[in-house]
GUZATI-195363 format. One record per atom (N, C-alpha, C, O): x, y, z; residue in one letter; residue number from 1. Coordinates in pm, 1 decimal, padded with zeros to 6 digits. Example, Ala and Ser with C-alpha at 12.3 -4.5 7.8 and 13.67 -1.06 7.14 Angstrom:
% residues 2
@east:01319.0 | north:-00569.0 | up:00780.0 | kolgu:A | palo:1
@east:01230.0 | north:-00450.0 | up:00780.0 | kolgu:A | palo:1
@east:01320.0 | north:-00330.0 | up:00780.0 | kolgu:A | palo:1
@east:01423.6 | north:-00331.9 | up:00846.5 | kolgu:A | palo:1
@east:01285.0 | north:-00225.0 | up:00708.0 | kolgu:S | palo:2
@east:01367.0 | north:-00106.0 | up:00714.0 | kolgu:S | palo:2
@east:01290.0 | north:00003.0 | up:00787.0 | kolgu:S | palo:2
@east:01340.9 | north:00113.8 | up:00803.9 | kolgu:S | palo:2
% end
This chain:
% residues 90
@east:01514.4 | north:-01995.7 | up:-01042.3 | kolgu:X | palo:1
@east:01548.4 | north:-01884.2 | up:-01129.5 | kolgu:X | palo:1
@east:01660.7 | north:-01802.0 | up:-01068.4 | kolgu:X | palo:1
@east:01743.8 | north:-01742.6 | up:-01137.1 | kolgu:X | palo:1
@east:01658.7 | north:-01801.9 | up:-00936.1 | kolgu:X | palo:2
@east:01794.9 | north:-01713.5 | up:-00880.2 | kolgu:X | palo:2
@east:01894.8 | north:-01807.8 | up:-00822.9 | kolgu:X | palo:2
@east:01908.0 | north:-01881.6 | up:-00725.3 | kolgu:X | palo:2
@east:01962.2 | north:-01768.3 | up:-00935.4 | kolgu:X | palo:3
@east:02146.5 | north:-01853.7 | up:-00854.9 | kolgu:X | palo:3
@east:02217.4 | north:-01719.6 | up:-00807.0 | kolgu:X | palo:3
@east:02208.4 | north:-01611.3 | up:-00864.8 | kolgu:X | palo:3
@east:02285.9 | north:-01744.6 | up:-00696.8 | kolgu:X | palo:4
@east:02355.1 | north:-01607.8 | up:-00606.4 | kolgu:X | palo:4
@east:02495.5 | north:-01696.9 | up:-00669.0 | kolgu:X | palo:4
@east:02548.6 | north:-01795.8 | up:-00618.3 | kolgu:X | palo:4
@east:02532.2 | north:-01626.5 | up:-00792.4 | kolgu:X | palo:5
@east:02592.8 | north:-01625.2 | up:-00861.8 | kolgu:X | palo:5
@east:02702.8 | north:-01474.1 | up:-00845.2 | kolgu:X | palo:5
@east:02670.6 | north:-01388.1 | up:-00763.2 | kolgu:X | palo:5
@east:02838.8 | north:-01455.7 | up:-00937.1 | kolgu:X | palo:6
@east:02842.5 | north:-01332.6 | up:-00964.7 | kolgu:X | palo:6
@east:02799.1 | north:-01281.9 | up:-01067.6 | kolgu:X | palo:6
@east:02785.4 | north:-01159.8 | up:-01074.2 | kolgu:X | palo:6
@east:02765.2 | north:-01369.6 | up:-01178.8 | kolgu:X | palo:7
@east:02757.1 | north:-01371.1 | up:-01290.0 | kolgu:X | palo:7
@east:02578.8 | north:-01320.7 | up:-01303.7 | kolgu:X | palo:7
@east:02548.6 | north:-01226.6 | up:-01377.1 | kolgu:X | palo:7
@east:02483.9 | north:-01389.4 | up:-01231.8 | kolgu:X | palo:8
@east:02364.3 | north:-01346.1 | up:-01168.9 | kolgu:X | palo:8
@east:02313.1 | north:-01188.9 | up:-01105.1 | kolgu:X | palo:8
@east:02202.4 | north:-01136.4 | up:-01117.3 | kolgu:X | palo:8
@east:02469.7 | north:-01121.8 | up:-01013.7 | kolgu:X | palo:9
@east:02471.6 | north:-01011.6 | up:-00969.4 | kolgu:X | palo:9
@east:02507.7 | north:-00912.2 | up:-01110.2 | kolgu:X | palo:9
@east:02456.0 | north:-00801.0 | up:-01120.5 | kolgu:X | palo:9
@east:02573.9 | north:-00950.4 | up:-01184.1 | kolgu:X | palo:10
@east:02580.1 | north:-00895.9 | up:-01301.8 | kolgu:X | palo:10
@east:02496.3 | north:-00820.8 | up:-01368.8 | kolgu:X | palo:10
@east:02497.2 | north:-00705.0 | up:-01410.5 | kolgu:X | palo:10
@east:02395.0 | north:-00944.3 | up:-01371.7 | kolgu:X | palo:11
@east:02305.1 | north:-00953.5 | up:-01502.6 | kolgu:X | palo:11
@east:02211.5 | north:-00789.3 | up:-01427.8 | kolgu:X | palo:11
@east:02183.7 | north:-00690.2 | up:-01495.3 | kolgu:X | palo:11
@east:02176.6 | north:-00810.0 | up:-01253.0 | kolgu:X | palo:12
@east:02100.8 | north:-00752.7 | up:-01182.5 | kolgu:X | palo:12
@east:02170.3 | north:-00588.0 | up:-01204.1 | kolgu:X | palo:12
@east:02093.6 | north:-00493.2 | up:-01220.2 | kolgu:X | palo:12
@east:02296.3 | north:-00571.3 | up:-01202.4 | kolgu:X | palo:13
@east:02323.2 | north:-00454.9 | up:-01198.9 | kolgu:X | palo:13
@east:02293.0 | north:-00357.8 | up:-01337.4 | kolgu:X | palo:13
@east:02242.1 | north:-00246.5 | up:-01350.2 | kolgu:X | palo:13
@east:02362.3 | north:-00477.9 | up:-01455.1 | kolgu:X | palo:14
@east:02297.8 | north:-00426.6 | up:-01609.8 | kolgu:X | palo:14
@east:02159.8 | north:-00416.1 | up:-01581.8 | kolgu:X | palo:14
@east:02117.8 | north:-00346.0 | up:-01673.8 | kolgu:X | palo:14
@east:02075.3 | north:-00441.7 | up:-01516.7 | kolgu:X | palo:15
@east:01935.2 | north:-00409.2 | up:-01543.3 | kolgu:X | palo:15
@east:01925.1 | north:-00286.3 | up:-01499.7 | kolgu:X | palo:15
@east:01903.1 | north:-00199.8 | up:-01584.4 | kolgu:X | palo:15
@east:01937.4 | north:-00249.5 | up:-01367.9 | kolgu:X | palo:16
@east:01966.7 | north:-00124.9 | up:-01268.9 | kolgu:X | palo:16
@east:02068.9 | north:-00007.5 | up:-01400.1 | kolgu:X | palo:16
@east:02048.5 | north:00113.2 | up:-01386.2 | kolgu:X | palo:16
@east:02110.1 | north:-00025.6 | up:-01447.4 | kolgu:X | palo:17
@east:02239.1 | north:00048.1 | up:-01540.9 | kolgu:X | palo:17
@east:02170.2 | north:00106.7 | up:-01631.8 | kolgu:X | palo:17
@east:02214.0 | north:00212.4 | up:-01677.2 | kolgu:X | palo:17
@east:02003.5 | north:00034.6 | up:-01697.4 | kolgu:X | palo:18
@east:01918.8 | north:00016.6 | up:-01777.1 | kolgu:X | palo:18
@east:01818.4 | north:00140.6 | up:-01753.5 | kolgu:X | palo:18
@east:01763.8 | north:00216.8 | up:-01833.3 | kolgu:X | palo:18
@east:01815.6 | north:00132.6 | up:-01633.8 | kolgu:X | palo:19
@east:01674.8 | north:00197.7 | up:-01587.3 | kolgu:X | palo:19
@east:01725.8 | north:00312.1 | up:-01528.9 | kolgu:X | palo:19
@east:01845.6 | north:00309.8 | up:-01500.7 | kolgu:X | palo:19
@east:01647.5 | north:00434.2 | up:-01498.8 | kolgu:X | palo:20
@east:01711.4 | north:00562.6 | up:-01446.5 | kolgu:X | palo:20
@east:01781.7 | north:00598.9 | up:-01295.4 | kolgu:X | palo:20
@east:01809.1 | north:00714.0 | up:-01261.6 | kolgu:X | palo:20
@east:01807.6 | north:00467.5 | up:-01203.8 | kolgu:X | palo:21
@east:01865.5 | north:00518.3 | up:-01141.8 | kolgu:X | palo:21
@east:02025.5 | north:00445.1 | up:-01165.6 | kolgu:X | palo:21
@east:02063.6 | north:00368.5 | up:-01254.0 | kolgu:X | palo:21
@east:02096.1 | north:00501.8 | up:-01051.7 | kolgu:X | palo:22
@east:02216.7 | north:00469.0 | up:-01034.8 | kolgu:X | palo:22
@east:02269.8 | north:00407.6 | up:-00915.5 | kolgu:X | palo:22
@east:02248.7 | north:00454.5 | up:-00803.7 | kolgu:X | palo:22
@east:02368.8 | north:00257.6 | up:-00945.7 | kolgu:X | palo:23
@east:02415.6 | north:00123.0 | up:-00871.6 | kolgu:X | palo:23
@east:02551.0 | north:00185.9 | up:-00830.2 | kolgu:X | palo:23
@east:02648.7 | north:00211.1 | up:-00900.7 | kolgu:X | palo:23
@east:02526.3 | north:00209.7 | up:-00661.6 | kolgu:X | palo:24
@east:02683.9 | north:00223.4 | up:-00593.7 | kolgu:X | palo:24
@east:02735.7 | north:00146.7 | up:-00464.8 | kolgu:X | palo:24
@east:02668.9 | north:00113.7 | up:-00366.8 | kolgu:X | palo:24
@east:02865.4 | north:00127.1 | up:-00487.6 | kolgu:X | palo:25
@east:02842.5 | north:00041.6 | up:-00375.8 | kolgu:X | palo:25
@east:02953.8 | north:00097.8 | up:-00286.6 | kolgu:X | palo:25
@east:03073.6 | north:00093.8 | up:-00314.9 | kolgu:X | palo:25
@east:02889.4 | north:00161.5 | up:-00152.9 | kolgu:X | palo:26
@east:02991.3 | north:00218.0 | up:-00095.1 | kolgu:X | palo:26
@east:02979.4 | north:00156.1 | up:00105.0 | kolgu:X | palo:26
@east:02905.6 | north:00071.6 | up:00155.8 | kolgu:X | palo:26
@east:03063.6 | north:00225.7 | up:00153.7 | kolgu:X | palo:27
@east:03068.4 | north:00168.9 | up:00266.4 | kolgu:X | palo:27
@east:02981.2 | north:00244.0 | up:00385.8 | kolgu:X | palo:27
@east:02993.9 | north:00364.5 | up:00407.5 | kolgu:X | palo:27
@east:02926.7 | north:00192.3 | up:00430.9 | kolgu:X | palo:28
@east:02860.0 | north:00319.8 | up:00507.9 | kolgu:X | palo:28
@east:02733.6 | north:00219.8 | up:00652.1 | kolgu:X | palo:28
@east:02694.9 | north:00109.8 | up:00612.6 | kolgu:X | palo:28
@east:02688.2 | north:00258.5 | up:00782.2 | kolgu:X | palo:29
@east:02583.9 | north:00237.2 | up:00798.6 | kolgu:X | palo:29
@east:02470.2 | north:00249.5 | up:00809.4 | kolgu:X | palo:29
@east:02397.4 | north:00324.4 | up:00874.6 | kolgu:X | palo:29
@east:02450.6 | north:00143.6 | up:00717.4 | kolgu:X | palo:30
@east:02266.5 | north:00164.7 | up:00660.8 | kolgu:X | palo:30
@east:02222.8 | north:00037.4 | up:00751.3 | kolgu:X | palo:30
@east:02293.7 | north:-00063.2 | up:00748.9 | kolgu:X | palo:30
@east:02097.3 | north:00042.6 | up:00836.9 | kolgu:X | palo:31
@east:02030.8 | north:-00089.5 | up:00876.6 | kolgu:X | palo:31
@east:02001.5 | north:-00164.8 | up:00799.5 | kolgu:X | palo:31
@east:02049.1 | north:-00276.1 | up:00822.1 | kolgu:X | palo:31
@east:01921.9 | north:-00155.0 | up:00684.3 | kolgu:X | palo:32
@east:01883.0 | north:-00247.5 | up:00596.2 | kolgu:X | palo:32
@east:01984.3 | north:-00267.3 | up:00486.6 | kolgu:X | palo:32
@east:01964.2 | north:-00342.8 | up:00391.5 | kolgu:X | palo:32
@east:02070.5 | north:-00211.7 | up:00500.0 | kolgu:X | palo:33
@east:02222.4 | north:-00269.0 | up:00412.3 | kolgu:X | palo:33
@east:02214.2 | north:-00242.7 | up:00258.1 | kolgu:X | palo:33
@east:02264.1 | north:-00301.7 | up:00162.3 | kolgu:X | palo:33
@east:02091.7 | north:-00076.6 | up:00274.2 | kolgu:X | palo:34
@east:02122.9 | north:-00018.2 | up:00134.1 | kolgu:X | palo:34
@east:02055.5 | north:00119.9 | up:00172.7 | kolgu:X | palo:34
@east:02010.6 | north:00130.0 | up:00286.9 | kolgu:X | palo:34
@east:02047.7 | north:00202.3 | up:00105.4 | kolgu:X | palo:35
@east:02042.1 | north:00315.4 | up:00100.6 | kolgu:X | palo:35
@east:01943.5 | north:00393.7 | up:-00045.8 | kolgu:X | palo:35
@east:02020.4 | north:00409.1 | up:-00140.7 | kolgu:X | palo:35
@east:01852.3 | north:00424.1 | up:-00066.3 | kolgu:X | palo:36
@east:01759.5 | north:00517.5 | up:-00185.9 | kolgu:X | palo:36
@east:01765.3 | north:00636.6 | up:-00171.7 | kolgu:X | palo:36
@east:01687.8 | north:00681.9 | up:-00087.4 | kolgu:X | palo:36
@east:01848.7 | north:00727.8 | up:-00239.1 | kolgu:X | palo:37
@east:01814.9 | north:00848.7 | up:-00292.9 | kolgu:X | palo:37
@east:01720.1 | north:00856.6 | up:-00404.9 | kolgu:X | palo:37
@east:01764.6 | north:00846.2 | up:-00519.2 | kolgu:X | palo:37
@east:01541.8 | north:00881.0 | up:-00376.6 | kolgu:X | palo:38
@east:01459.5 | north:00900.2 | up:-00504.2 | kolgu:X | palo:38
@east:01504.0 | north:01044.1 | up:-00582.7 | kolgu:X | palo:38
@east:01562.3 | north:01078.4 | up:-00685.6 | kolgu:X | palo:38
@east:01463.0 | north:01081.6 | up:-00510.3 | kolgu:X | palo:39
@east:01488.6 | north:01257.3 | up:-00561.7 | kolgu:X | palo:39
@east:01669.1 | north:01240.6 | up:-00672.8 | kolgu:X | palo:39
@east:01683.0 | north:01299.7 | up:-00779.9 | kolgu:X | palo:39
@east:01745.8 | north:01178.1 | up:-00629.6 | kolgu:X | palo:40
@east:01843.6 | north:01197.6 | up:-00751.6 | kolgu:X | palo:40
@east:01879.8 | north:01073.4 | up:-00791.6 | kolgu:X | palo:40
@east:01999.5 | north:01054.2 | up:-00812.8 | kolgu:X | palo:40
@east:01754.6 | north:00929.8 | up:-00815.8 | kolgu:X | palo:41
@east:01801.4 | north:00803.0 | up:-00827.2 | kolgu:X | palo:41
@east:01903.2 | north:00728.6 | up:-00804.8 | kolgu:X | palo:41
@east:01935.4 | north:00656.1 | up:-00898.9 | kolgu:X | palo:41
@east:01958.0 | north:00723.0 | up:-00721.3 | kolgu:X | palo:42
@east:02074.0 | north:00677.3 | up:-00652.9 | kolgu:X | palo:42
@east:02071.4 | north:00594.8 | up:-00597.6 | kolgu:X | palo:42
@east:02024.2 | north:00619.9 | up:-00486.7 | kolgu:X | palo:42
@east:02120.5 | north:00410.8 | up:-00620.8 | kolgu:X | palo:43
@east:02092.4 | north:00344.6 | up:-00527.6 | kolgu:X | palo:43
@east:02238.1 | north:00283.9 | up:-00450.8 | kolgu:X | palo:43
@east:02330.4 | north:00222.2 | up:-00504.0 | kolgu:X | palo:43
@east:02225.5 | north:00316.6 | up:-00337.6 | kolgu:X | palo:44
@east:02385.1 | north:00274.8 | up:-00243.4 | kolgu:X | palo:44
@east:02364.5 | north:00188.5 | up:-00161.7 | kolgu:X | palo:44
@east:02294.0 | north:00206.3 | up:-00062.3 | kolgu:X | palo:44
@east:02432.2 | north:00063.5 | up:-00194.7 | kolgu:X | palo:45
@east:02436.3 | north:-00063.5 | up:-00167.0 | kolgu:X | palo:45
@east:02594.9 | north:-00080.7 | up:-00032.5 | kolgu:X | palo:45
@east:02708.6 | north:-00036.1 | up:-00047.9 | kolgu:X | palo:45
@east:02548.6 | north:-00146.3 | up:00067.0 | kolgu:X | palo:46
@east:02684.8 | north:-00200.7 | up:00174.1 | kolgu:X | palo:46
@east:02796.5 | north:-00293.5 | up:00068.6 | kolgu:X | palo:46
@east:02777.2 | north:-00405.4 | up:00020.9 | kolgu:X | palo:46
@east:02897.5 | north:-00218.0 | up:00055.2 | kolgu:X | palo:47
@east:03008.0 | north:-00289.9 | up:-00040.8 | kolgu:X | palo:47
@east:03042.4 | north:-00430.5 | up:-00003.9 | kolgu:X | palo:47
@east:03067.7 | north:-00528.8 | up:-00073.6 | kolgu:X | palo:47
@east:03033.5 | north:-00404.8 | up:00182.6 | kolgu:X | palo:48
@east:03120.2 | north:-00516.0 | up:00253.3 | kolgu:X | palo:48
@east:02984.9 | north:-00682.3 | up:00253.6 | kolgu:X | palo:48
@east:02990.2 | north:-00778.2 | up:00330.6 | kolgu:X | palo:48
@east:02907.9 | north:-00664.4 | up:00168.9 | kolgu:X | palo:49
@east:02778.5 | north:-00753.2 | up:00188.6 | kolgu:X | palo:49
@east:02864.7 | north:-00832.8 | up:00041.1 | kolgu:X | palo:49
@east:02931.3 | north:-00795.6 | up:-00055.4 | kolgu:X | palo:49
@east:02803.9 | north:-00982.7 | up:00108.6 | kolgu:X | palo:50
@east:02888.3 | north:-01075.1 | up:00026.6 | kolgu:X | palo:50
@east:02804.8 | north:-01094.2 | up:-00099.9 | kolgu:X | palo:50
@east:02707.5 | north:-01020.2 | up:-00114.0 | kolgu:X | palo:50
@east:02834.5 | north:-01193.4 | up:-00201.5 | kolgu:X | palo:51
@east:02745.6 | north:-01184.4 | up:-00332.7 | kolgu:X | palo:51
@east:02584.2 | north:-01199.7 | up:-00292.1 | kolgu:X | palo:51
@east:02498.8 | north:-01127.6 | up:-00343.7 | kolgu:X | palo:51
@east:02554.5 | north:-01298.3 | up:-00197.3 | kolgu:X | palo:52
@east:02417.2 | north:-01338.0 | up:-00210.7 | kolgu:X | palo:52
@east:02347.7 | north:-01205.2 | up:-00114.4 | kolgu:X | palo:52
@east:02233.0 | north:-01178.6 | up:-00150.4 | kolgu:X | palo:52
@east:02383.9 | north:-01146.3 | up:-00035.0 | kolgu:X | palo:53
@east:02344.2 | north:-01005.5 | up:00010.5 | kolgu:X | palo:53
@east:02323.7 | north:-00938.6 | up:-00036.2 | kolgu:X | palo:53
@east:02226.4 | north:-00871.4 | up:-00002.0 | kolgu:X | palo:53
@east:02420.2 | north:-00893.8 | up:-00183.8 | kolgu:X | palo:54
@east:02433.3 | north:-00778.6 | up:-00297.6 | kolgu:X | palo:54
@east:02267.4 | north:-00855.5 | up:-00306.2 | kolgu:X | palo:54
@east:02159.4 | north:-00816.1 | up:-00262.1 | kolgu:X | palo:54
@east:02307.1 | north:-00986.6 | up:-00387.5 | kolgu:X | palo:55
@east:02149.6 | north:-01020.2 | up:-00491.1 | kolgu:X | palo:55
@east:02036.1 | north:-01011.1 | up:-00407.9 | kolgu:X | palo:55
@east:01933.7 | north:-00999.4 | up:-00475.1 | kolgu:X | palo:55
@east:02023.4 | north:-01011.8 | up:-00328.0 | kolgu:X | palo:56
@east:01939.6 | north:-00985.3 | up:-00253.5 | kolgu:X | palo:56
@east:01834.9 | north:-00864.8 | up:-00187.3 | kolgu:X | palo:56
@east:01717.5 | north:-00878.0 | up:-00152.8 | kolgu:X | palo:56
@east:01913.4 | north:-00755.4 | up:-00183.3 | kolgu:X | palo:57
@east:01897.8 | north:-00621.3 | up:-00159.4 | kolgu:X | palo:57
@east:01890.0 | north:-00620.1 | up:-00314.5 | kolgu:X | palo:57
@east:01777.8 | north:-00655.0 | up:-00351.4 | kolgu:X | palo:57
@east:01965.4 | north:-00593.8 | up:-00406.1 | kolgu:X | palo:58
@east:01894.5 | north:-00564.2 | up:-00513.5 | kolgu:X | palo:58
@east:01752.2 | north:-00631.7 | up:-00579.2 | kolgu:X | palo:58
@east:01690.0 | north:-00575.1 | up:-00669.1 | kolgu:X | palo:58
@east:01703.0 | north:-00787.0 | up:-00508.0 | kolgu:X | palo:59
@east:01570.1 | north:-00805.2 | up:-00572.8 | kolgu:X | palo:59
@east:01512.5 | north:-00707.3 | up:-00506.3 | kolgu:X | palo:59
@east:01452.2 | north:-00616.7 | up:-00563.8 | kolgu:X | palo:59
@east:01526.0 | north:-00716.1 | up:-00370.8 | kolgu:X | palo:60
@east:01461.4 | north:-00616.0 | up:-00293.7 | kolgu:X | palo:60
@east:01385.3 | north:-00475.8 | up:-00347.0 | kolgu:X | palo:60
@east:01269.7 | north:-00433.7 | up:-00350.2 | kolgu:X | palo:60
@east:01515.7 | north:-00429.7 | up:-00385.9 | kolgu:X | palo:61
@east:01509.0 | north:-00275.7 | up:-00427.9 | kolgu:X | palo:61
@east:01402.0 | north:-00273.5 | up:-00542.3 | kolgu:X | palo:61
@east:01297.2 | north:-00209.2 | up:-00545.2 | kolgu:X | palo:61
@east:01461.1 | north:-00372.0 | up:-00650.0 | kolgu:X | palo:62
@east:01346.2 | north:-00407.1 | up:-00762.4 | kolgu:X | palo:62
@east:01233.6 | north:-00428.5 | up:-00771.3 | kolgu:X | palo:62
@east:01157.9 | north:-00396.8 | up:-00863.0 | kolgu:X | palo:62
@east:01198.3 | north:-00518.5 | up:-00618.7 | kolgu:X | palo:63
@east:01027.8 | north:-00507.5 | up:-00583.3 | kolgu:X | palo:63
@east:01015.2 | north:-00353.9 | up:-00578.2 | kolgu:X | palo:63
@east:00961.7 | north:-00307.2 | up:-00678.7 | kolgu:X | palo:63
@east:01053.4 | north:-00262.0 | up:-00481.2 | kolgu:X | palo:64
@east:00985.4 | north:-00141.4 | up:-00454.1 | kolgu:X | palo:64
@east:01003.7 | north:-00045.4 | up:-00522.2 | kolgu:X | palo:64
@east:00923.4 | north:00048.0 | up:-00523.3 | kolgu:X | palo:64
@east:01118.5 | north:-00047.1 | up:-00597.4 | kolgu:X | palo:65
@east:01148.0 | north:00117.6 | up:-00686.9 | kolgu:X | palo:65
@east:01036.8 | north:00056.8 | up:-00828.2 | kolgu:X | palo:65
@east:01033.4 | north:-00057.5 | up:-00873.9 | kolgu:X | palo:65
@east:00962.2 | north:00166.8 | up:-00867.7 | kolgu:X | palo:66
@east:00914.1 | north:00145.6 | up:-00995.7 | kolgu:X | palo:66
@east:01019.5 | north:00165.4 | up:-01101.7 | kolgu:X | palo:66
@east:01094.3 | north:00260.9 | up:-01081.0 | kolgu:X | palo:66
@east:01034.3 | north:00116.7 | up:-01177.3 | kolgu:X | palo:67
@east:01155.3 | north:00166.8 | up:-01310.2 | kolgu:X | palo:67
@east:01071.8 | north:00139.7 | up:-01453.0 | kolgu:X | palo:67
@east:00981.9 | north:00061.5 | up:-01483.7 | kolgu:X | palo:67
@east:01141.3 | north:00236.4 | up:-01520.3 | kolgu:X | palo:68
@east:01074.1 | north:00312.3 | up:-01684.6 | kolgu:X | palo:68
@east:01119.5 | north:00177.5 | up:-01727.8 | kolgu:X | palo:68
@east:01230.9 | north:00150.4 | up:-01683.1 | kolgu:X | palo:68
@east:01066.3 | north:00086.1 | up:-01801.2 | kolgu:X | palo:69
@east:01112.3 | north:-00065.2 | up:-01845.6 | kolgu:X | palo:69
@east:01132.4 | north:00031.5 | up:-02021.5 | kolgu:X | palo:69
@east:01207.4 | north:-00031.1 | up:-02096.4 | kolgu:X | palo:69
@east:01078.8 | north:00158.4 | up:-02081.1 | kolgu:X | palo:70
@east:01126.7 | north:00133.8 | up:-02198.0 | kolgu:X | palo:70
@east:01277.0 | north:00160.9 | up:-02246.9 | kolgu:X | palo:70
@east:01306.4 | north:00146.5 | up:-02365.6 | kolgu:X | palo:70
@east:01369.0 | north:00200.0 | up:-02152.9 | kolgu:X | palo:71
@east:01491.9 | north:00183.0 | up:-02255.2 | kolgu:X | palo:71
@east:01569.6 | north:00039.6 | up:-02233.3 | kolgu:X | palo:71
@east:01688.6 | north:00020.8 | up:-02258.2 | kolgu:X | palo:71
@east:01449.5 | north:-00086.6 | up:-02166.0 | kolgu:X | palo:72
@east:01507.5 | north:-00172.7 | up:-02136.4 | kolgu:X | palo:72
@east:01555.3 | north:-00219.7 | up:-02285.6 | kolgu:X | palo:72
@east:01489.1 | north:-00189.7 | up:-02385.0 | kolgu:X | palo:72
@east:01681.2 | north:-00299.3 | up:-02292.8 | kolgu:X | palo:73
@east:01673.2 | north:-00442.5 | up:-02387.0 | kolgu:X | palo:73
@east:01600.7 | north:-00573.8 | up:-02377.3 | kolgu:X | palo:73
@east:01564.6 | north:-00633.5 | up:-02275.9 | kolgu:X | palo:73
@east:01588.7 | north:-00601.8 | up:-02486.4 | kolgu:X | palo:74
@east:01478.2 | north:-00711.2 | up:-02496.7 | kolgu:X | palo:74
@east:01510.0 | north:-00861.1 | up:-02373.7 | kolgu:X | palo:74
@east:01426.6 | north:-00921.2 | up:-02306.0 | kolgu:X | palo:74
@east:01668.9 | north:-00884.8 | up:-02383.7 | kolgu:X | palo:75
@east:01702.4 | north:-00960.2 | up:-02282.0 | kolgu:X | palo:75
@east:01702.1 | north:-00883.9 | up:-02106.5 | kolgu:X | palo:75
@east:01657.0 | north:-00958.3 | up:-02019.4 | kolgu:X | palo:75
@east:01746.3 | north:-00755.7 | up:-02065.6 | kolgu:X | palo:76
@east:01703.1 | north:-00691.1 | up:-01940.6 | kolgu:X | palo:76
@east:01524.7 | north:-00742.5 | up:-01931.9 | kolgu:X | palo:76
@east:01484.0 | north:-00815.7 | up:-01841.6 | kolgu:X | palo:76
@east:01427.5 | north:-00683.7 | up:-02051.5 | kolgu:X | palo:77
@east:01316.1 | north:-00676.6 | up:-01992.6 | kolgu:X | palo:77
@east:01264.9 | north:-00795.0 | up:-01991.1 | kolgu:X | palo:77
@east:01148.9 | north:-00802.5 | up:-01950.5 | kolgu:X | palo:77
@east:01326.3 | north:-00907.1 | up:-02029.3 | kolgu:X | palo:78
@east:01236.6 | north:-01057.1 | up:-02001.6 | kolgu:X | palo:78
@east:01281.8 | north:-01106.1 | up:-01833.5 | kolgu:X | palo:78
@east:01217.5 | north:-01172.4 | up:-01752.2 | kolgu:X | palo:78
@east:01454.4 | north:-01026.3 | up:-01820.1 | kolgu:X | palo:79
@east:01474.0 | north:-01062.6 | up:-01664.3 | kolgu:X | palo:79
@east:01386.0 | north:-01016.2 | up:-01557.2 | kolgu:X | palo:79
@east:01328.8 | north:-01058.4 | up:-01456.7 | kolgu:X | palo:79
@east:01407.4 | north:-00873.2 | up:-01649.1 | kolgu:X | palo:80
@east:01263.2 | north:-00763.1 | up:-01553.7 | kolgu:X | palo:80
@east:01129.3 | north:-00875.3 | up:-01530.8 | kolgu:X | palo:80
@east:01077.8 | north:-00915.2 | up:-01426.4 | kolgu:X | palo:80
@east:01111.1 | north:-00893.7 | up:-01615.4 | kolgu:X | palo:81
@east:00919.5 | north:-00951.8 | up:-01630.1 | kolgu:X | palo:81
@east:00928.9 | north:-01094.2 | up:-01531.2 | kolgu:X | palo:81
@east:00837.3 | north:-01135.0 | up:-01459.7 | kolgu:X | palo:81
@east:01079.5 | north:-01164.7 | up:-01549.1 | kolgu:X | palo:82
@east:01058.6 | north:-01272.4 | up:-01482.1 | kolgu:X | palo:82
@east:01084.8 | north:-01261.0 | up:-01336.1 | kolgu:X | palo:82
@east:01028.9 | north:-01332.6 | up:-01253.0 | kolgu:X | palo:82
@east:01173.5 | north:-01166.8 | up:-01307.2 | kolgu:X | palo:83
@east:01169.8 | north:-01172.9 | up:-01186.3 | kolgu:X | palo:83
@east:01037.1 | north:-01079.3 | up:-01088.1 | kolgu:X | palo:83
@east:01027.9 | north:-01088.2 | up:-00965.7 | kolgu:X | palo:83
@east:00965.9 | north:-01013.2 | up:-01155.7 | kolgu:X | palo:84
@east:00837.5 | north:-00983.8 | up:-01112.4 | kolgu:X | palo:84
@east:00709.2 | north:-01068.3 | up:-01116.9 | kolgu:X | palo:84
@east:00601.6 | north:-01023.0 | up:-01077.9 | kolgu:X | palo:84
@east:00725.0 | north:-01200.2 | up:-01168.9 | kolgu:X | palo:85
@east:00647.2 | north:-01323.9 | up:-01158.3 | kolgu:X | palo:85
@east:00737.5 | north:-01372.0 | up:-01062.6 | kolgu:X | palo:85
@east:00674.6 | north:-01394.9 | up:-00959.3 | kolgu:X | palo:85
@east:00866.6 | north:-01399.9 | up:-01049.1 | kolgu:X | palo:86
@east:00898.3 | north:-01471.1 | up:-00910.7 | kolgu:X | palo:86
@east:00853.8 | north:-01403.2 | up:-00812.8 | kolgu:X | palo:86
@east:00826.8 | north:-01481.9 | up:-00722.1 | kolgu:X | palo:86
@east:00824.3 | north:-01259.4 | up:-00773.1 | kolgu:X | palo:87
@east:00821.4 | north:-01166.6 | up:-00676.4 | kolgu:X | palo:87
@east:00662.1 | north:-01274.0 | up:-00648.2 | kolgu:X | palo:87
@east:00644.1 | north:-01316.4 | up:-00534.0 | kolgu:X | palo:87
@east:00575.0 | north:-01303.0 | up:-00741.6 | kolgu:X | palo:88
@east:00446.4 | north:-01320.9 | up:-00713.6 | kolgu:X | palo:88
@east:00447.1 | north:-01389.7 | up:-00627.6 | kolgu:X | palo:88
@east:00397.7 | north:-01355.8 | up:-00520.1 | kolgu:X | palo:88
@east:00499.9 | north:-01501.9 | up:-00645.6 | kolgu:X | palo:89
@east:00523.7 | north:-01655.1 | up:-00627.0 | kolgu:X | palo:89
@east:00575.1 | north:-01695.5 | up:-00528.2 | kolgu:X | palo:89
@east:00585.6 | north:-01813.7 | up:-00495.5 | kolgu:X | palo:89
@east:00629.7 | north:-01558.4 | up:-00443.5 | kolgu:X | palo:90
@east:00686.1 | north:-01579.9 | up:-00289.9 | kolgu:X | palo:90
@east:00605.7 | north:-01526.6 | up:-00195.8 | kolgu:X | palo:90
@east:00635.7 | north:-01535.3 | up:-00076.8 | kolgu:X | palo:90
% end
């Protein structure tokens, strides 16, 4: 189900775009090669991290941040649903 695609990182950011926080990608050091502001939903991602790093830190993030799935679209929330059955499955 995950191709480290750009086209894949895409799809991941429209989901994030979807839900109430906000996808940035700036330069900075973070150990774990992202950064959560809860308090003003903010999520800041290492720019210099190559595609499969981006996709990666963002499943990441997706396991742990809860997100409001209703202003998802019907195609976001089947990615949503599936990639929380892959989460199972690892």
């Amino acid at each position: 189900m995950i191709k480290y695609t750009n086209q894949f990182l895409v799809k991941l950011e429209d989901l994030i775009a979807e839900s109430d926080y906000f996808l940035r990608y700036e330069k900075g050091n973070f150990k774990s090669g992202y950064c959560l502001l809860h308090d003003q939903k903010i999520i800041i991602v290492n720019k210099f991290f190559t595609t499969e790093g981006k996709i990666n830190i963002l499943l990441e993030i997706l396991r742990t941040v809860p997100l409001n799935t209703t202003k998802f679209s019907e195609k976001n929330l089947k990615l949503y649903e599936e990639l929380s059955q892959e989460e199972v499955k690892l």
